[in-house]
C-alpha positions in Angstrom: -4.5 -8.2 1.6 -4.9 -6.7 -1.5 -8.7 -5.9 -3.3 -9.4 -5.6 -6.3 -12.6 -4.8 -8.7 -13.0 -5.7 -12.0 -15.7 -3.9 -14.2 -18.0 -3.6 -10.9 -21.3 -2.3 -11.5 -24.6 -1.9 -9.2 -28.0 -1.6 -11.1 -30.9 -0.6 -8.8 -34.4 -1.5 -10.7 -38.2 -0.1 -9.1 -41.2 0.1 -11.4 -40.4 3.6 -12.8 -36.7 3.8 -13.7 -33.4 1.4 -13.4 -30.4 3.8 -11.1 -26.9 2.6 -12.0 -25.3 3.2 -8.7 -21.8 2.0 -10.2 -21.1 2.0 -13.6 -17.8 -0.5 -14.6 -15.9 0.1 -11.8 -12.2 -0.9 -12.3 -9.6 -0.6 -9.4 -7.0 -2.0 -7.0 -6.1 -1.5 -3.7 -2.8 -2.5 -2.4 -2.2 -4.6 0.6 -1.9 -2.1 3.4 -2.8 0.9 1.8 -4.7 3.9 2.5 -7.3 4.4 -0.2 -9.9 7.2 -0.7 -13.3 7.1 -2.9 -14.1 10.4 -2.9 -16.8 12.2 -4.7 -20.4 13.9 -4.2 -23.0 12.5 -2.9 -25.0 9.9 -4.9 -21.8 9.4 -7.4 -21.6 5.8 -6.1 -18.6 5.2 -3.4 -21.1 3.9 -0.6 -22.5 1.3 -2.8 -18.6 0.4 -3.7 -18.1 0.5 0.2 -21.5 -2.1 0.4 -20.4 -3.9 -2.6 -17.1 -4.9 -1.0 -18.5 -5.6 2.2 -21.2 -8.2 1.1 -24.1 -5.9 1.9 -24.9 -5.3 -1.7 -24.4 -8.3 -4.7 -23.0 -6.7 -7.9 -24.8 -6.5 -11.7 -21.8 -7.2 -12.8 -18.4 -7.4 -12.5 -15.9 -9.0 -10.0 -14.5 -8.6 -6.6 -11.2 -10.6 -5.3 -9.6 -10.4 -2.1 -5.9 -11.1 -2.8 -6.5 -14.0 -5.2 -10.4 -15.4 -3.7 -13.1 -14.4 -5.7 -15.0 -13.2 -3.6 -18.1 -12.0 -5.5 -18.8 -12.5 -9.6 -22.5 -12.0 -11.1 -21.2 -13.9 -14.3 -20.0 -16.6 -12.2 -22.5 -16.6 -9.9 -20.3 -16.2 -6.9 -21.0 -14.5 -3.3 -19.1 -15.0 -0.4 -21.4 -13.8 2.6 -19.9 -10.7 4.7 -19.1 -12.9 7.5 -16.9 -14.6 5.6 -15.0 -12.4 4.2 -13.7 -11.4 7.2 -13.7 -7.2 6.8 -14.5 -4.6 9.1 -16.9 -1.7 8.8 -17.2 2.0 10.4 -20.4 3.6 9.8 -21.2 7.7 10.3 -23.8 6.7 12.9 -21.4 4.9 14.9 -23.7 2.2 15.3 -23.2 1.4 19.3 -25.2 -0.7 21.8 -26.9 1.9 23.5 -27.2 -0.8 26.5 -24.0 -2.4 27.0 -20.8 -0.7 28.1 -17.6 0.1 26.5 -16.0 -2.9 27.2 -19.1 -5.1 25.6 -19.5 -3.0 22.4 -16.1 -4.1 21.6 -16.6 -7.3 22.4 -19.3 -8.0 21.0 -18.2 -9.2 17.8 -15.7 -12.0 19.3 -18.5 -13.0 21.5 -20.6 -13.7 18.3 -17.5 -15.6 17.1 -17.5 -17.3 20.8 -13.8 -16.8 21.1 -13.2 -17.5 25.0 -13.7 -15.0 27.3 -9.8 -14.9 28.0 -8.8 -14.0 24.5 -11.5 -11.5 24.5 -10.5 -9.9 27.3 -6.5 -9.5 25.9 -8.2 -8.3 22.5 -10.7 -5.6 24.1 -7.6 -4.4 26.5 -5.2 -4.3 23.5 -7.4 -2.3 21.4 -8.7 0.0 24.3 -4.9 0.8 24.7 -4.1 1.5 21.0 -7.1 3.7 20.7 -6.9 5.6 24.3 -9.7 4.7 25.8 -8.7 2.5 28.6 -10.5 4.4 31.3 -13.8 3.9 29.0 -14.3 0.7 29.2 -17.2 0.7 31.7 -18.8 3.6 30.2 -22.4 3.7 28.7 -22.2 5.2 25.0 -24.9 8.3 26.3 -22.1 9.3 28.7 -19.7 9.5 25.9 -18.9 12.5 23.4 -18.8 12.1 19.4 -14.6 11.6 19.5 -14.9 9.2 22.1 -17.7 7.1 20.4 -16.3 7.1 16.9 -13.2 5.2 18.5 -15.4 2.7 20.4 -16.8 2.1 17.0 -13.1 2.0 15.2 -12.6 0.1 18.4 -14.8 -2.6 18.0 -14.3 -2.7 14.2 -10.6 -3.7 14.6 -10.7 -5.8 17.4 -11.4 -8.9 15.3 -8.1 -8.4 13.1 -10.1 -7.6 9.9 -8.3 -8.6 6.4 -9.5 -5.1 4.7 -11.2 -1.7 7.2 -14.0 -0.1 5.2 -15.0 3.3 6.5 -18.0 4.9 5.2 -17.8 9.1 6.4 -16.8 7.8 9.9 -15.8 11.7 10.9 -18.5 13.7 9.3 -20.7 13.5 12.6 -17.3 15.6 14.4 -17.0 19.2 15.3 -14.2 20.6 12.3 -11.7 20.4 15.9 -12.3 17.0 16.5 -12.4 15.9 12.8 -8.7 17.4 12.4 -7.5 15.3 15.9 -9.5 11.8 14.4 -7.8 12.3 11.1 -4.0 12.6 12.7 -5.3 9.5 15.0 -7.1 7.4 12.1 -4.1 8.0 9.9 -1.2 7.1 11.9 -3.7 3.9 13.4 -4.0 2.5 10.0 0.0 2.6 9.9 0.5 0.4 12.9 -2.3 -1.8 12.0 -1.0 -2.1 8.3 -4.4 -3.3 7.3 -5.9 -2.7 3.8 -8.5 0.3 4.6 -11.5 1.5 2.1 -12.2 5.1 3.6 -15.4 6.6 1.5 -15.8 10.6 1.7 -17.4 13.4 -0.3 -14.5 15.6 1.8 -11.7 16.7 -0.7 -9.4 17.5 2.7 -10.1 14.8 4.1 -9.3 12.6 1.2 -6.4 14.5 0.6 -4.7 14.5 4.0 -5.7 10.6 4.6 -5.0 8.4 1.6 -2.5 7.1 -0.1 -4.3 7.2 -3.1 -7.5 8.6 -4.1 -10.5 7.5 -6.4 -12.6 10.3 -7.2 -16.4 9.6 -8.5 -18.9 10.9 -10.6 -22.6 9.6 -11.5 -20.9 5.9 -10.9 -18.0 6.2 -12.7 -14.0 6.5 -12.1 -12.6 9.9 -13.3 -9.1 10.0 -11.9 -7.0 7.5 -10.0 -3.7 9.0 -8.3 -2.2 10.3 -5.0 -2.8 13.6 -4.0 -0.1 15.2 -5.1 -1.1 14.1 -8.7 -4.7 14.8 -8.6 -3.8 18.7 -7.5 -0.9 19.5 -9.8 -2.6 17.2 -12.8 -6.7 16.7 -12.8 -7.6 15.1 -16.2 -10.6 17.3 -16.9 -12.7 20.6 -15.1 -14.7 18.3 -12.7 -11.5 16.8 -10.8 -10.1 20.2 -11.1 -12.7 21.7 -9.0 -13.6 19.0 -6.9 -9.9 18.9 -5.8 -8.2 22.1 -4.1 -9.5 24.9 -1.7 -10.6 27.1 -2.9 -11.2 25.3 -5.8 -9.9 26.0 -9.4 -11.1 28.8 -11.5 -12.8 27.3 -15.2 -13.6 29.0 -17.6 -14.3 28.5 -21.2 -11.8 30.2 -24.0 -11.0 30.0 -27.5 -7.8 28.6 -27.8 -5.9 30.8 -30.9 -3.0 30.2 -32.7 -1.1 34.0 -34.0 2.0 34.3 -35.2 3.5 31.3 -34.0 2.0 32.2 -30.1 -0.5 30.6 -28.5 -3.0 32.7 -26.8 -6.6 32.0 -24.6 -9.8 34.5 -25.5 -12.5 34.7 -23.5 -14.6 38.1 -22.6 -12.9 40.0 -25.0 -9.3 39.1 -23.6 -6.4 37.1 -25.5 -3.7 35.9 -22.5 -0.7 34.5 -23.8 0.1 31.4 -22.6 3.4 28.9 -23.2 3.1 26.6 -26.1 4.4 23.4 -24.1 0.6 24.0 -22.5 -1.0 23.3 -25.7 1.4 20.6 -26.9 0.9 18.7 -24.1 -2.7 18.6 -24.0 -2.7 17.3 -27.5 -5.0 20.9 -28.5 -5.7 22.3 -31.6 -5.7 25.9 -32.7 -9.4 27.2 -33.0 -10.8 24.9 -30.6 -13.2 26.1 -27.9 -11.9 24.4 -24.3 -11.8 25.1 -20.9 -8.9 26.9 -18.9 -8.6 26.4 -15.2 -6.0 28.4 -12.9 -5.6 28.4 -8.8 -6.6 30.7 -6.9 -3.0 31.0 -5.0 -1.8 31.6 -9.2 -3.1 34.7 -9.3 -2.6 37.8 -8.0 -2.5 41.4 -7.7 -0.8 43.7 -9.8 0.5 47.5 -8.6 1.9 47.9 -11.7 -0.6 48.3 -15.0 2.3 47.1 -16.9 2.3 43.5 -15.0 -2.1 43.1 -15.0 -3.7 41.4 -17.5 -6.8 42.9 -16.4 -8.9 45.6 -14.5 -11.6 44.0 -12.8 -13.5 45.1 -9.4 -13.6 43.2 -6.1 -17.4 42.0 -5.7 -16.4 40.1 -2.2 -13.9 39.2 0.3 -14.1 36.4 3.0 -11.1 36.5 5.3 -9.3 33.5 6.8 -7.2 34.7 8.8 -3.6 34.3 7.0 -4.9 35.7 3.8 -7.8 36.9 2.4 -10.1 34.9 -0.7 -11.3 37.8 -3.0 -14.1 37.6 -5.7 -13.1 39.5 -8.5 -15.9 40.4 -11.4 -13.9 40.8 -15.2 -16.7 42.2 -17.5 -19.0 39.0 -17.7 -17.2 36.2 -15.6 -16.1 36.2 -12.2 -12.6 35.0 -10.9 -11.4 34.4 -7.2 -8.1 34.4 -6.2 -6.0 34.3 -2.7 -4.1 37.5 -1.6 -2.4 38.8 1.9 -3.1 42.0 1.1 -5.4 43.4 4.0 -6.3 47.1 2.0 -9.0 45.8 -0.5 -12.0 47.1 0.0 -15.3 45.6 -1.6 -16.3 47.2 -5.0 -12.6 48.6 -5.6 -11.1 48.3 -8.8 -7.4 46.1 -8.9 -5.7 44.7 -11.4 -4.9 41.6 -11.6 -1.9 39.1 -12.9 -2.8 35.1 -13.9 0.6 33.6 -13.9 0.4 31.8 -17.5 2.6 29.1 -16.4 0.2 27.8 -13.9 -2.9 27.4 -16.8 -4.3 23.9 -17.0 -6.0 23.6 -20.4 -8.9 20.9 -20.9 -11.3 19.3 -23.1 -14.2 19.2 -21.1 
């Protein structure tokens, strides 16, 4: 089943201001994939998550499963969320504190009133796919987070949904158990082959999970792609950060044109950089822009003839394979990835940017 949203948007009006929760939302979700809205909190992907679902009717904008129009405000349209035959996972897992296992799962076919028969082959079948056969007759206190969250993922897929929405389903987990659930959610959502909306504000998460990824901002699309596309090639500084740990360095440079080289000056440094840099990013000479670089591009130099420039280590968190070190230059403040184990705090290093690794940007 394929979704798709066309110019979506989500006005929420009170006496003192209007909120637009989603702001022209255009996307498209294949049949059976794996797709991420990912952002901060409050950038809109819940309301998306609602919007689909039938919990929320849009401003504006349509929603189609496959070819059904589903929801249209122009059209006055709205299919109720029973109908539209989707599934939903919240963070809260959502259980029935008094009925077993076995019932929570159930419950929605009861509701349907499939016979008890079929029922019972659905709840089994699921129980099996999800490892929690010897559950069944379990009370939810008696269970632990993991073990809930797939009695909820349980009793979401148990009806044969045409598209899985998951709204932060793994944020209530230990870091552990969130790293298990992910393996377990991803390679679920294989065998199933159903069209799943996953909503997170976690960039591993995202990144490790979908297919593709939408990331968010104040309502609005930045950057569609997979993940591999949204680390080597964010469109602007906020998709740069937001995607990558440690995120990105930014900072803002003067981009300079000098004898037919192209360099970056910022603090009182020029740093040459290739001209197939500024080429591509349709730049011109003189213009004030913003230049981001990994942390895992940079590095330190023993050799004064390699370093771009002196600067002197302000911190240095260590995890474990390598070290993350904050590095002050003069008025800005760079960090960078090393497995070097010498550095000491307030030491002066210098230090190498690798100038093929520079993303340049507008904003």
């Amino acid at each position: 089943m394929t979704l798709r949203l066309v110019n979506l948007s989500k006005k929420f009006v009170s006496k003192s201001r209007v909120v637009v929760a989603v702001d022209n939302v255009s996307l498209e979700v294949n049949d059976g994939e794996f797709f991420v809205l990912l952002g901060p909190s409050g950038c809109g992907k819940s309301t998306i998550l609602n919007l689909v679902a039938g919990l929320e009717k849009p401003s504006g904008g349509e929603i189609f499963f496959g070819e059904e129009l589903v929801a249209s405000f122009e059209k006055k349209v709205f299919i109720s969320p029973r109908e539209r035959n989707i599934a939903m996972v919240f963070q809260s897992y959502a259980l029935y504190p008094h009925l077993n296992v076995y019932d929570n799962i159930a419950f929605p076919l009861r509701i349907s009133k499939h016979k008890e028969d079929l029922i019972k082959d659905s709840v089994n079948e699921v129980a099996k796919l999800l490892n929690i056969e010897d559950l069944l007759f379990a009370f939810p206190a008696e269970l632990s987070g993991g073990q809930r969250q797939r009695v909820a993922i349980a009793r979401a897929i148990v009806r044969r949904p045409r598209i899985f929405l998951l709204d932060e389903p793994l944020s209530n987990l230990d870091a552990k158990l969130r790293v298990s659930m992910r393996s377990d959610l991803k390679s679920l959502q294989r065998r199933l082959g159903v069209t799943t909306l996953y909503v997170t504000h976690d960039q591993i998460e995202a990144m490790t999970l979908g297919d593709r990824i939408a990331v968010l901002r104040a309502g609005k699309i930045e950057q569609i792609g997979t993940p591999e596309e949204l680390y080597a090639s964010p469109c602007n500084t906020f998709v740069a950060t937001f995607i990558g740990t440690p995120p990105m360095n930014v900072l803002g440079a003067d981009l300079i044109l000098d004898k037919g080289l192209w360099f970056l000056e910022f603090g009182g440094i020029r740093l040459e950089i290739p001209s197939i840099k500024v080429f591509s990013s349709n730049l011109k000479a003189g213009s004030k822009i913003f230049f981001g670089i990994r942390p895992e591009n940079i590095s330190i130099a023993r050799s004064s003839e390699k370093a771009h420039f002196l600067g002197s280590v302000r911190s240095i968190e260590n995890l474990g394979k390598e070290r993350l070190v904050l590095v002050e230059l003069g008025s800005f403040e760079i960090t960078l990835t090393t497995k070097e184990s010498g550095i000491r705090e307030g030491e002066k290093i210098q230090i190498y940017l690798d100038p093929d690794k520079v993303y340049l940007f507008k904003e």
